[in-house]
N, CA and C atoms as a LAMMPS dump frame, in Angstrom:
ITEM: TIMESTEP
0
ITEM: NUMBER OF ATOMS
282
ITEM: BOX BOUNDS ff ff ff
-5.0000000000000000e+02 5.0000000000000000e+02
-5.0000000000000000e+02 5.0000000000000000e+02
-5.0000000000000000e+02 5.0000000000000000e+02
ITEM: ATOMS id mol type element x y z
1 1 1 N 0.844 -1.17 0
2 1 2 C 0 0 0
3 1 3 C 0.891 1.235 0
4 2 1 N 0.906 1.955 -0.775
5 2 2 C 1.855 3.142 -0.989
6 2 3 C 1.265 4.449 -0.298
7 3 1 N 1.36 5.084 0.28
8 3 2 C 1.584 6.447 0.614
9 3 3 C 1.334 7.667 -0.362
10 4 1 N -0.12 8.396 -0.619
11 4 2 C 0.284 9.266 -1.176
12 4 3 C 0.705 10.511 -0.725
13 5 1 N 2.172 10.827 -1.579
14 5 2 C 2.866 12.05 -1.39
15 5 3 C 2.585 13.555 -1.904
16 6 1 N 2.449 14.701 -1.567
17 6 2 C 2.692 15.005 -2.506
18 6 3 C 3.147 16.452 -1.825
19 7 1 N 3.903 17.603 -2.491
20 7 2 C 4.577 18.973 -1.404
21 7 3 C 3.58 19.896 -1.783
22 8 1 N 3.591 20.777 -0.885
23 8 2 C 3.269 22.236 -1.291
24 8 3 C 3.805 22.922 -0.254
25 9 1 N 4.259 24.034 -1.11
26 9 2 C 5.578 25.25 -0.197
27 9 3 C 6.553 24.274 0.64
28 10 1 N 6.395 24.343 2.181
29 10 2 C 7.141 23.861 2.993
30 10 3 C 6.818 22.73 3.454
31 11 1 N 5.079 22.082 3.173
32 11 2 C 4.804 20.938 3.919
33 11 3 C 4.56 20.091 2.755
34 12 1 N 5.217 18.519 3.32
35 12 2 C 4.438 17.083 2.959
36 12 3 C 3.54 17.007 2.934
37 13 1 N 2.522 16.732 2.502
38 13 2 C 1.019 16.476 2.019
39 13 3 C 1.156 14.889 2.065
40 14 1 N 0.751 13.467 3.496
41 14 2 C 1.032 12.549 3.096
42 14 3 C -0.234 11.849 3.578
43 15 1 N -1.006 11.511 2.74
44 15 2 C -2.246 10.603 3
45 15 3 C -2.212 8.795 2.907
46 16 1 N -2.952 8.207 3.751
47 16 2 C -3.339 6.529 4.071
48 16 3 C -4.231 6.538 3.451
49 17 1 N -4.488 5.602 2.579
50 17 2 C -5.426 5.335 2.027
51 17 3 C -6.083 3.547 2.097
52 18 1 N -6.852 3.062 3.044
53 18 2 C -7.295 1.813 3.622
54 18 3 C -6.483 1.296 4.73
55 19 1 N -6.362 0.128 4.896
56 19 2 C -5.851 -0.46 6.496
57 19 3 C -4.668 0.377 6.732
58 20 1 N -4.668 0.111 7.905
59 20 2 C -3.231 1.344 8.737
60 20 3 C -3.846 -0.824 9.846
61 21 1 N -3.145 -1.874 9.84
62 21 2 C -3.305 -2.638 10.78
63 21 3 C -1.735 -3.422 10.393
64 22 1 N -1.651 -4.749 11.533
65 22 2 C -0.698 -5.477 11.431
66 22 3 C 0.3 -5.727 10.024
67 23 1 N -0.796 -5.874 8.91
68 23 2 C -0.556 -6.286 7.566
69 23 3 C -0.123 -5.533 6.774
70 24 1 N -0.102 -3.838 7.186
71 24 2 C 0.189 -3.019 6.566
72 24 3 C 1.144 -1.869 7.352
73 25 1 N 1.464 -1.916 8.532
74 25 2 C 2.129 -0.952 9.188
75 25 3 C 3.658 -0.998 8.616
76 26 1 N 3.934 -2.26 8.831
77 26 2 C 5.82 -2.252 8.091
78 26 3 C 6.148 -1.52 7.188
79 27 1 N 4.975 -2.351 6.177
80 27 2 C 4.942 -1.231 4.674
81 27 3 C 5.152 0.112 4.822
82 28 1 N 4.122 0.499 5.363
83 28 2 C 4.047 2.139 5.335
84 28 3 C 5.234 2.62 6.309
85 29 1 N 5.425 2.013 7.313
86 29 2 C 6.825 2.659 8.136
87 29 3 C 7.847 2.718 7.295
88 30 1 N 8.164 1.884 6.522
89 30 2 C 9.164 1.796 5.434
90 30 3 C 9.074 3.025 4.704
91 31 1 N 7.881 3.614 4.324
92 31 2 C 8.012 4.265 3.316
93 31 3 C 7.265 6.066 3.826
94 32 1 N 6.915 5.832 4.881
95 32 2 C 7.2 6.613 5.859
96 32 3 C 7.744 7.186 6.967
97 33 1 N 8.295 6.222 7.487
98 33 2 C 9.809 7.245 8.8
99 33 3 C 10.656 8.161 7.868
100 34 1 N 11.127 7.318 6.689
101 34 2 C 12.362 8.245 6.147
102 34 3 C 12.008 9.544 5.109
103 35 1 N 10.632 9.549 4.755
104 35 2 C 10.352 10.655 4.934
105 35 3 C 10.199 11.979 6.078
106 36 1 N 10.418 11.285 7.019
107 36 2 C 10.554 12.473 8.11
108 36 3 C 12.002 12.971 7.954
109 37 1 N 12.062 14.608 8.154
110 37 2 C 12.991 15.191 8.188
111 37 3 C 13.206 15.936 6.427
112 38 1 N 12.337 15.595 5.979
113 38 2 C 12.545 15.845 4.318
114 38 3 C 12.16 17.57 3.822
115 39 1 N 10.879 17.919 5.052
116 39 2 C 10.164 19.181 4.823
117 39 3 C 9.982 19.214 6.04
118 40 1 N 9.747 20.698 6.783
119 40 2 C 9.555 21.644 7.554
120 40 3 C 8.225 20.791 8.674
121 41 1 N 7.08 20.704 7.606
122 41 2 C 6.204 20.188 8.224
123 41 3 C 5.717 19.361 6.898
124 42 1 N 4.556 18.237 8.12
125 42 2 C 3.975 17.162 7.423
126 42 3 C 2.583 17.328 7.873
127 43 1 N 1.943 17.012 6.995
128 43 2 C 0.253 16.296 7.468
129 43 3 C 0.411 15.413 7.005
130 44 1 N -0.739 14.685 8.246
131 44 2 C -0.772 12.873 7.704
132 44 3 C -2.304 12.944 7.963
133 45 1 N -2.687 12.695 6.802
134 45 2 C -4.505 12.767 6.351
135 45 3 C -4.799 10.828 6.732
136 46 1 N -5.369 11.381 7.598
137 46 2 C -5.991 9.784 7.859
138 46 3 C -7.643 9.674 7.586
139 47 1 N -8.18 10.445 6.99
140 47 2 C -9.627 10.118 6.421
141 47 3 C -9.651 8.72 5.454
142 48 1 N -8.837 8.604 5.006
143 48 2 C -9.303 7.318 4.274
144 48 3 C -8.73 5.974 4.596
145 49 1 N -8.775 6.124 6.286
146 49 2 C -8.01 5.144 6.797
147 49 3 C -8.957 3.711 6.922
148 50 1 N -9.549 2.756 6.458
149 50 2 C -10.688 1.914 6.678
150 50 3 C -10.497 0.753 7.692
151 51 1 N -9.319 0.949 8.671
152 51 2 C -9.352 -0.56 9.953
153 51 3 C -7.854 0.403 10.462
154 52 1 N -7.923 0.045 11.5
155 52 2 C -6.878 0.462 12.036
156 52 3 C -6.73 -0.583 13.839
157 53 1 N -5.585 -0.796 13.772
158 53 2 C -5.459 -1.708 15.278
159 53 3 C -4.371 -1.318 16.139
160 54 1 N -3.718 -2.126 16.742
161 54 2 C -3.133 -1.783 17.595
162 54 3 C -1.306 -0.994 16.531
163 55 1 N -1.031 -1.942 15.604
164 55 2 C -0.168 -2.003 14.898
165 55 3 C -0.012 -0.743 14.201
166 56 1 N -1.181 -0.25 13.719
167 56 2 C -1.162 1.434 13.099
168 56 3 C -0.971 2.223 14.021
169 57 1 N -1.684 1.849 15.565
170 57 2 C -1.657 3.046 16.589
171 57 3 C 0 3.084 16.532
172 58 1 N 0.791 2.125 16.585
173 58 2 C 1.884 1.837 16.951
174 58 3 C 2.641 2.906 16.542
175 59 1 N 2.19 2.398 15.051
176 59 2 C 2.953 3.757 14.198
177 59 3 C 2.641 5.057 13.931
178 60 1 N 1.226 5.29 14.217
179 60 2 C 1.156 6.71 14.663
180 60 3 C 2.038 7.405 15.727
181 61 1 N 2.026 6.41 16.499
182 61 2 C 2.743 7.481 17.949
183 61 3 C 4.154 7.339 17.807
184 62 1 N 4.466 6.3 16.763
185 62 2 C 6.418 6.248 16.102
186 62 3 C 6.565 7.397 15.341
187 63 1 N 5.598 7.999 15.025
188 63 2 C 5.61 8.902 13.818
189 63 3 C 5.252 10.096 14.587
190 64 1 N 4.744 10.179 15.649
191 64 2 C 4.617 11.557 16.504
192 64 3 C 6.134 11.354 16.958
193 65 1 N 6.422 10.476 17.543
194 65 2 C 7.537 10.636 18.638
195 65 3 C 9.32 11.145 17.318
196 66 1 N 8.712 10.47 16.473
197 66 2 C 10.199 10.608 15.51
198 66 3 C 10.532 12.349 14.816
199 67 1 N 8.975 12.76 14.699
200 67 2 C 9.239 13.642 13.786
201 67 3 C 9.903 14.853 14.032
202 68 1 N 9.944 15.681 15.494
203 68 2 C 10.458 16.882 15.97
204 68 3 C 12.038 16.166 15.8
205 69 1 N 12.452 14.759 16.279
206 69 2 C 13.825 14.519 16.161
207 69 3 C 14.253 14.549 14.944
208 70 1 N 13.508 14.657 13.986
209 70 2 C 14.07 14.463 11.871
210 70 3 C 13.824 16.125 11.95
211 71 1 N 13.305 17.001 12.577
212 71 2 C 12.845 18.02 12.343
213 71 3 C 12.005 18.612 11.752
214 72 1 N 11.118 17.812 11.478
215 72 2 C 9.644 18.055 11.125
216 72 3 C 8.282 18.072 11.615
217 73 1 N 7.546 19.404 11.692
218 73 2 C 6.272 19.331 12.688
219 73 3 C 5.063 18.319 11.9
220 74 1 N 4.853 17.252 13.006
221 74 2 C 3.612 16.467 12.504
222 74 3 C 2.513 16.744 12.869
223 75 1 N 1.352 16.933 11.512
224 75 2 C -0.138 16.911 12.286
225 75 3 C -0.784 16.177 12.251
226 76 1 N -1.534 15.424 12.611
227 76 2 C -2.783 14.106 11.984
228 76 3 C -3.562 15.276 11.782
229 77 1 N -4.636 14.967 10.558
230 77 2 C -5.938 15.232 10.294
231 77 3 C -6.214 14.126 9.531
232 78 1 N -8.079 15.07 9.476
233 78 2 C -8.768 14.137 8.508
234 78 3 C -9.363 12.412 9.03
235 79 1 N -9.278 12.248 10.455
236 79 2 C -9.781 11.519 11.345
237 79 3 C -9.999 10.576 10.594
238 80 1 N -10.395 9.389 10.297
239 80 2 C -11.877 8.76 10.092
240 80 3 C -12.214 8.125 11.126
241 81 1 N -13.23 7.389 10.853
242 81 2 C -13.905 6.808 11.927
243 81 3 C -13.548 5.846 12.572
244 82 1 N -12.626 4.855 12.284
245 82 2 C -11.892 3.88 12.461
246 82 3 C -10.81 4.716 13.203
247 83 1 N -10.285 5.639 12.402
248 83 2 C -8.872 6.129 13.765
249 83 3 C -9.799 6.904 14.917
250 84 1 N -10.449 7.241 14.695
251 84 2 C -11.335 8.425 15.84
252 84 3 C -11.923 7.392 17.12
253 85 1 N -12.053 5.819 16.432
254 85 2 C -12.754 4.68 17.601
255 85 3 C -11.389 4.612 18.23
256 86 1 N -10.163 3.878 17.633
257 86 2 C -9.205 3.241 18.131
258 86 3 C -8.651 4.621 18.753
259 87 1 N -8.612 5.853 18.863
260 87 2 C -8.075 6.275 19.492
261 87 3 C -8.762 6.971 20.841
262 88 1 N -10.096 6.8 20.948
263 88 2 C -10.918 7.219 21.575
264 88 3 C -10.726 5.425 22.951
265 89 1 N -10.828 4.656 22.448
266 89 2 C -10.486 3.269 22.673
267 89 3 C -9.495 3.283 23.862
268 90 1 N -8.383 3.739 23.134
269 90 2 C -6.862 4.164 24.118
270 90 3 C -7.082 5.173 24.803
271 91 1 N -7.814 6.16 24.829
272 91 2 C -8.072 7.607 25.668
273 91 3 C -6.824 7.88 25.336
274 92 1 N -6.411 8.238 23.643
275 92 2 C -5.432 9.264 22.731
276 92 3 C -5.962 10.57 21.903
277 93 1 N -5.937 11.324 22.642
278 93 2 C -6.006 12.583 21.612
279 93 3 C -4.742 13.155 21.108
280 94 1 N -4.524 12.147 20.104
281 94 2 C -2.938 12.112 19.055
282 94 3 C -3.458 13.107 18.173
């Protein structure tokens, strides 16, 4: 599952598009950590996220915790309903 990228001015523009779970977190860590540090700031659009488990939370909060150290400010938007349960789930307002 690929990552779409894309810049404008200073920020990453990087959207999920279906599972963020076990089966798919490696993938996307792969092809998302080392984008951190690339631009100023990032959004990570999770509206079209469709399952999410423990394994995506994982990497959400790898991806909060990494990004001020690459030097890049991270935001989540774009919720969906699946990240808005699982994080409501954990009592995370990531």
């Amino acid at each position: 599952m690929p990552l779409l990228y894309e810049t404008q001015d200073d920020t990453a523009q990087v959207s999920i598009d279906g599972e963020l779970t076990i089966y798919t977190a490696a993938e996307l860590a792969a092809q998302l950590l080392p984008c951190l540090g690339n631009m100023p700031r990032m959004t990570l659009d999770l509206s079209q996220v469709t399952e999410m488990d423990g394994a995506g939370l994982q990497l959400l909060l790898m991806a909060l915790r990494e990004a001020p150290k690459a030097g890049t400010e991270l935001t989540l938007t774009g919720r969906s309903k699946a990240v808005t349960d699982t994080l409501e789930l954990c009592s995370l307002q990531a």
